[in-house]
Every structure is written in C-alpha cells, then in structure tokens.
N, C-alpha and C positions, 0 to 999 in steps of 0.2 A: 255725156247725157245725164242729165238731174235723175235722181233717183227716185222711184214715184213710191207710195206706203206700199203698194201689194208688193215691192221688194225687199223690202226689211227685213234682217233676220226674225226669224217666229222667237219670242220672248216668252217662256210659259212661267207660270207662277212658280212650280216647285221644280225641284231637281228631280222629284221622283215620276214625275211627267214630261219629264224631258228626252225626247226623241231624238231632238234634229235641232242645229241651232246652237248658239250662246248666249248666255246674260251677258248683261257689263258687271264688271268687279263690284257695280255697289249694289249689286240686285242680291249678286253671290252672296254677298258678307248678309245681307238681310235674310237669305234664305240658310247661311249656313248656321248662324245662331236661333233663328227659328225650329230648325231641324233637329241640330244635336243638345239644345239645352239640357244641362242635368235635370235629373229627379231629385228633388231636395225635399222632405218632409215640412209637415206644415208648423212645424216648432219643434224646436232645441227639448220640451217633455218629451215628446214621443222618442228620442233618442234615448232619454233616461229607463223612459217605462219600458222599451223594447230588450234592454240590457239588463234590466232586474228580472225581467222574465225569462229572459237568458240563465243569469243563473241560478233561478228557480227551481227549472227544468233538470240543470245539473249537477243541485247538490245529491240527490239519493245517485246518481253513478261516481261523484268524489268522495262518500262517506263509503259504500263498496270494497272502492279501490285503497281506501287508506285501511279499512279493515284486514282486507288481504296482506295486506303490507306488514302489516301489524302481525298477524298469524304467521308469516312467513319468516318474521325476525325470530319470534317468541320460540316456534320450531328450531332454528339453528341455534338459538342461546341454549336451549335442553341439549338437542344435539353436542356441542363445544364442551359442557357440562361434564356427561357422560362420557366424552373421550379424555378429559383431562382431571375430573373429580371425582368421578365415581368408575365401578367397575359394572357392568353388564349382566343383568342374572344369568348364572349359570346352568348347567345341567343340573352340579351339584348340588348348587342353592336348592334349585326344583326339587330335589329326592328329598335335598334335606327337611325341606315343607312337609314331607309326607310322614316321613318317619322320625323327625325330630321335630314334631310342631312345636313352637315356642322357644327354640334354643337359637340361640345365635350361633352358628359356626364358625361367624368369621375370627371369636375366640380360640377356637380350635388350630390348635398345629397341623402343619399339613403331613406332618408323622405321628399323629395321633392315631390309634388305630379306631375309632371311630371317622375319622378324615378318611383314611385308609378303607377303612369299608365303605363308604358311600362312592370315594373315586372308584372299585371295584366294581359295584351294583352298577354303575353309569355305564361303564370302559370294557370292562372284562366277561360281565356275568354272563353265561352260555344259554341259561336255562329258561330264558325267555317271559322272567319277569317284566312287566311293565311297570311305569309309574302310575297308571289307571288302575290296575291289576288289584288284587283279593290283598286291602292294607293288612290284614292278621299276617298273611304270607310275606308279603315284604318287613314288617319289621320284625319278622322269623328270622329271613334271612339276615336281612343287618345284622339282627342281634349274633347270631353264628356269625358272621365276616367278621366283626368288632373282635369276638371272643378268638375268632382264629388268629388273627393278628396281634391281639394280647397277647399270645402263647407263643411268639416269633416267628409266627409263621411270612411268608414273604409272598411277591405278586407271581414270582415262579414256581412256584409250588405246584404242582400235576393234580393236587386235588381239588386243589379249588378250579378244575377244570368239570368235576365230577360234579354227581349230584350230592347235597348236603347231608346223605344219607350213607354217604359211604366215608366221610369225613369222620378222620378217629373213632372209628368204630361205633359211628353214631348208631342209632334203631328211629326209622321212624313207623308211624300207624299208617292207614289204607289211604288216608287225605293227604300223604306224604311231610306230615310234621312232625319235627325229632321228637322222642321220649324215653331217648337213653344217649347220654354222654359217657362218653369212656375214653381212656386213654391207655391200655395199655401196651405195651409194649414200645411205647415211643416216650420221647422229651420232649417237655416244654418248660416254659419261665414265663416270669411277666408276674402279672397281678388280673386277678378276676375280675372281669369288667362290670359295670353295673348292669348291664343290657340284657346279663343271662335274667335275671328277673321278669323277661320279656316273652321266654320261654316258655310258656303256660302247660305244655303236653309232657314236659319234663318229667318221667317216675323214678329216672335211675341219674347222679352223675358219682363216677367213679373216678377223681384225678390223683390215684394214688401214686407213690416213688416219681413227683414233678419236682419240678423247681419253681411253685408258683409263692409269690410271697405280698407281703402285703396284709391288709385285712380283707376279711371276709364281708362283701357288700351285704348291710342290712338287706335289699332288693331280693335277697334268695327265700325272705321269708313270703314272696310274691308266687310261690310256686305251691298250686294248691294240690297236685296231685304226687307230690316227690315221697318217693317211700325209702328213697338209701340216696347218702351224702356221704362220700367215702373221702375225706382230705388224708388221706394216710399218708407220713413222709413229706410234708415241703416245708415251706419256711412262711407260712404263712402268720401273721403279729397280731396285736391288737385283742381286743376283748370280742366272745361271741354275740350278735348281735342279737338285744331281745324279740325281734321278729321271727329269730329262732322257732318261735311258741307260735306261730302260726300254721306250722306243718301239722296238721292234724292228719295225716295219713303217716306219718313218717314211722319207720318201722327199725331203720338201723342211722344212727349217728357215728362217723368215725373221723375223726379228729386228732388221731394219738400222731406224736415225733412233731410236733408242730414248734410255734413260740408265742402261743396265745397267752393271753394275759390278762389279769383281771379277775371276778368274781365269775364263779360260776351261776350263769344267770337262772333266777326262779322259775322263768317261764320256760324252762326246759320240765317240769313238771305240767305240761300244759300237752305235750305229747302221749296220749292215752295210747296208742299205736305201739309206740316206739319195743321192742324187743332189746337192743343191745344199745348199749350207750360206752363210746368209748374216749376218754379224755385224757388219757396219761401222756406224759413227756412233755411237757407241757411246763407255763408259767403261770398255771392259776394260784390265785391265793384268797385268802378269805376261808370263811366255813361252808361246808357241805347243804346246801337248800333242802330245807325239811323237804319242799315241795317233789323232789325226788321219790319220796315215797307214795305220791300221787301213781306213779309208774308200776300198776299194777299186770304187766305184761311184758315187765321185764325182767330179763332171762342172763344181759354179762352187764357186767359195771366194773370198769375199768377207771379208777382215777391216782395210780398209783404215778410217783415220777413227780410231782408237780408239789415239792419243797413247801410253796405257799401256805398250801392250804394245812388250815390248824383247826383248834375245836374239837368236838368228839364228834363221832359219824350218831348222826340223828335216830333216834330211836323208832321212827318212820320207816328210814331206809332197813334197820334191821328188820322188820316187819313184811317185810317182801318177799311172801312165798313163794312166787318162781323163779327166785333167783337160781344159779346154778353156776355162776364167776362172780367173786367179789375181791375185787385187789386195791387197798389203802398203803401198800407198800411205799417205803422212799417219801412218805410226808412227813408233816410236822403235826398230823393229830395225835390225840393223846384221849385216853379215857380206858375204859372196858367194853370189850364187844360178848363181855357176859353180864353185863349190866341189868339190874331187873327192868322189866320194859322191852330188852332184848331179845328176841330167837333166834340171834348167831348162832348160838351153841343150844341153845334152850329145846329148839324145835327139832323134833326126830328126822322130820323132812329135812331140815336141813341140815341136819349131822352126818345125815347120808348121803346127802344129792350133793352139795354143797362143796365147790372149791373154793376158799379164801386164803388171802395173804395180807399180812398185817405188817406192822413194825413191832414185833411181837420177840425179838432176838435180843442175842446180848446181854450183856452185864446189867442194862439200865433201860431195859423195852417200855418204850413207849406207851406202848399198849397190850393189857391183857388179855389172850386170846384162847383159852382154852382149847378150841376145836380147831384150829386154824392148819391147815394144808402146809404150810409155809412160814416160818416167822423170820423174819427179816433185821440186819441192821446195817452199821455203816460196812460190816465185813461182810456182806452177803446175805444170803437168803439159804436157808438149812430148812429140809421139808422134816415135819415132825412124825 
C-alpha cells in the first residue's frame, strides 16, 4: 500500500523540538552545526585587549607576592648571619649596657673580674636587683663584685650569698650603701680595681697587712666623702696619683711599707682636713713639697724609710704648729732642722709637745737636730 503524506515520519526543525520521529542524516548534520557552533569573538583585538586587562588586574597581587618573597629571604639571610657570624645579645651584654655604658666587653676576658662580676649580677646575685632597678644601686654593686673578685675572691664564696653589707666588714648607711671598707682580719691580693671610684658613700677603706699590689687607681680621688685611706702593709707600686688632692674631707692618709715610687705629689697640700699623713717605707724620691705646710691640722708626718728623698725639709713644714710626730729618719736629706726660719727646735710648743727623728746620728749626720727625740744613722737610731 503507497504511503500517503499524513504518514511520513513528523520532521521538526530542531532537535530541541523533537519529540517523536527522525530526521534523515542531512537534516541532522544541518541542524547539528547550526546548534553547537562555537562562540568565536568578533576579531583576533578583542583577544589581545581581553589579555592586557587580564594582566592589569594582576600585576598589584604579583608585586605583593614577590614583596613577600623578598621579606621572607631577607629574614632567613639575617637569621643564617646570626647563627654563623655573629653571637646573640646576651644577658651579659644587657647589664653590661647598664653599668658599663660605652665599653666594649667583648675585650674583656672572661676571667676578668669585671667579666666576673657581671656573670654574677646576671647568674648568682640573691638580692634581687634588677636591670630596670635604682642604676646608682647596680653600679654599687658591680663596682663591690669587681672589687671582690680582685681580691681572689671566687663564685663559692658563702658571702657573696650575703648582703653587701656584711662583706669584709663592710658598713653601710640606712639606703643600704657601703661606707666603710675594711678588711681586717682576712687575706686578699690582686690589684685595686678602678670601679671602687664608683663608690661615692665611701668615708672609711682600711686594706691594711693585704697583698694588694699594683698601683693605686687615680679613680680613688672620685670619692668625695672619704675621710681615712689606710693602705698599710701591701705591695702596692707606682707614684701617688694627683687626684690624691681631691679628697677634701680626708683626715688620715696611710701608706707606710708599700713600693710607691716617685715624687711626692704637691696636691697632697690640697688636703686642709687631713690630720696624720703617713709615707714611710717606701720609694719616694725627689724633695719634700713646700705645699705640705699648707697642712695646718696636721698632727703625725711620717716620711722616714724612703732613701730617695733629699733636699732639706721645707721651712713651711717646720712651721707647723700641731704637729706632735715628725720622722725624716733613713733619708737622704740634709740641712738643719734649727735653721733660722725653723721652729723644730725654736718653738717651746714644740720642744715640748713634739716627737722627732732625724738622721741626726753618727760620725757624719746628716742633719743637725738639736731637739730631736731620736737621731738616727746607718747603725741605728739612739734616743737623745
């Protein structure tokens, strides 16, 4: 039977209308490139201009990320640095900032007893100093740990568990700062460190029969309230320092059995306080400083022992009413101590009050002494 049209398969335009039915193959291929054709832009600019806006957008998060990058390297070269060229601040460094502003430590030996004292103040110290803490107080104490450790003291030591008040017989006032040094009854050695200078409450130090040697730090004339400086007995060298004359409270000087050497300096006439002055045993040399008779409140004068000194004794010094000890014994001066100008022998106060001893002895004395207690030669001393 011929097939009439209302039998034909239904042919719809699209496939997406398509219910019921097939195309033939060349309907498909018409409908299937009609369908799925690309999207293709309307020229090969729009591709360019779409891509430059692209990276327009994204250079501020490429500049960002390469910063970071950058910061992140910079970071680890510092880091690498400091574990392979350099050392880390320390505690030590830190104190040292506080109490030694401007010194380098890493000069310092680490058996230095300034090295020594700050590793203590860091490590050890009990008494609950801080590095934020009252700096007069901390470089107190340094300056005591320095000075302890000068004197051989060691990190075992049961005192330095104490307070710095009971260390060698120190004294201190109500604020709790030293203002008395002493040593007696114990040993030390070493040499004075410069730090006591730092000492400022200091009125008394007494290191007599030590074994400190060395010279005597200029820095001691930093002590403005020191009234007795007792170096009696050690081995200490060198010439007295002229900041000596800065003690204007000082009231006793003692110095005798030493190995000081040098001229006895002028500015010890700069001491208006001073009571007793004692220098014997000694390596001075040179002539006696008129300025000595500046020392109108002195009472013993000791310069006997010290071979050096020559010249005649000033006619200043014999001028000095309150004396009441004068000993030129064992020198090499020469003159008369009844010289006109003189009141060795001259002055009734002092013919009565008055102990002296000269080189006044022997076949060939030195020196003429009329009045003198004692006269002295290479065979002794015979009281007249």
């Amino acid at each position: 039977m011929e097939e009439t049209d209302q039998h034909k398969p239904l042919l719809l335009e699209s496939q997406g209308d398509a219910v019921f039915g097939r195309a033939s193959p060349e309907e498909e291929d018409k409908h299937r490139s009609r369908t799925f054709k690309p999207l293709f832009l309307e020229s090969q600019e729009d591709v360019f201009v779409d891509e430059e806006e692209s990276k327009q957008r994204g250079a501020p998060i490429r500049k960002v990320w390469f910063g970071l990058m950058a910061l992140v390297l910079a970071i680890a070269a510092i880091l690498a640095f400091c574990k392979n060229g350099s050392q880390p601040v320390s505690d030590i460094d830190l104190w040292a900032n506080v109490v030694l502003p401007g010194v380098d430590i890493s000069n310092l030996n680490e058996t230095a007893p300034q090295y020594r004292a700050l590793e203590w103040l860091v490590y050890y110290d009990t008494q609950g100093l801080t590095i934020n803490g009252d700096a007069t107080k901390l470089l107190e104490r340094f300056s005591l740990v320095t000075f302890f450790f000068s004197a051989g003291a060691d990190y075992s030591s049961p005192l330095l568990k104490s307070s710095p008040c009971d260390w060698f017989t120190y004294n201190c006032d109500e604020d709790g700062r030293v203002t008395r040094l002493q040593s007696w009854g114990m040993k030390m050695h070493g040499t004075l460190p410069t730090e006591i200078g730092n000492l400022q409450q200091l009125t008394d130090i007494v290191l007599m029969d030590q074994q400190f040697s060395g010279p005597i730090p200029s820095e001691i004339g930093n002590l403005p309230q020191l009234t007795k400086l007792d170096f009696l007995r050690n081995n200490f060298s060198g010439p007295i320092p002229s900041e000596i004359g800065n003690l204007q409270q000082l009231r006793s000087l003692v110095l005798n059995d030493n190995k000081l050497s040098g001229p006895i300096p002028s500015e010890i006439g700069n001491l208006q306080q001073l009571r007793s002055l004692g220098l014997n045993g000694n390596k001075f040399a040179g002539t006696i400083p008129s300025e000595i008779g500046n020392l109108q409140q002195l009472k013993v004068l000791h310069l006997n022992g010290n071979i050096g000194l020559n010249g005649t004794v000033p006619v200043e010094v014999g001028q000095l009413e309150s004396l009441t000890e004068a000993d030129f014994a064992f020198t090499s001066l020469t003159g008369g101590l009844d010289d006109d100008g003189s009141v060795f022998c001259k002055n009734t106060h002092h013919h009565y009050h008055l102990i002296l001893r000269a080189d006044c002895g022997g076949l060939n004395p030195k020196i003429i002494c009329e009045c003198c207690d004692q006269c002295c030669s290479i065979d002794g001393c015979d009281t007249v």
